[in-house]
C-alpha positions, 0 to 999 in steps of 0.5 A: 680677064675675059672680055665678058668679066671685063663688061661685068666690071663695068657698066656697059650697055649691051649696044656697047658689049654687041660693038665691041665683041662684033669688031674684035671676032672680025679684027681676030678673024682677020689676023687669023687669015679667016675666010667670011665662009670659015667665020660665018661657020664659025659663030653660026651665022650665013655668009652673007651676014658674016659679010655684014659684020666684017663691014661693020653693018651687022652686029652680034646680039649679047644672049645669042648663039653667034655672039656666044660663038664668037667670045669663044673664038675671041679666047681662042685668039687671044691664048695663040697671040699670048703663046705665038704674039706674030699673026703669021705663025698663028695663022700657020699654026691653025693651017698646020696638021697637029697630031695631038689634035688629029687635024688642022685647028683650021678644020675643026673650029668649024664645029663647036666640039671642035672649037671647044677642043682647040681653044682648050688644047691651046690653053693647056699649052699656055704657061701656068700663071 
């Protein structure tokens, strides 16, 4: 279940969806071993404001481009601990070279395309449920 299903089923108020997704990107970015300048690049904001999220005095608006960008590396995050369950091989795994990606995850999540390929790269690794 996506975490935007799992809003839709219940009937949480955009304050609350704008909580929970601000710190779940910052706890997925920390496990990550996300720098502040990697996640600001990441969800399209600046440094200074991704500082803001990480100490909890900024919060993703729902229907924005940041918070859109962040549920996606929320899915990312959640597909690597589904496939890897330890932090340290995730973080080795975005910091490793993959010749079927023809980068490191870590330099193309960056990007959206790049997001986008890497999330699906993963999730095609994922075992068929």
């Amino acid at each position: 279940m996506t975490p935007e299903r799992a809003f839709d089923e219940k009937k949480v108020s955009d304050e609350d969806r704008s909580r929970v997704v601000s710190q779940a990107v910052v706890r997925a970015a920390e496990r990550l071993g996300l720098s502040n300048a990697l996640l600001a690049r990441v969800i399209g904001v600046s440094d200074a404001t991704a500082s803001r999220l990480r100490a909890d005095s900024y919060r993703l608006s729902k229907g924005t481009k940041p918070y859109e960008l962040a549920v996606l590396l929320l899915r990312l995050f959640r597909s690597l601990n589904a496939i890897l369950n330890d932090d340290e091989a995730m973080r080795s795994w975005m910091r490793s070279p993959n010749l079927a990606l023809g980068n490191k995850p870590i330099e193309m999540i960056g990007s959206v395309t790049g997001l986008v390929s890497v999330i699906n790269y993963v999730d095609s690794r994922r075992a068929p449920l």
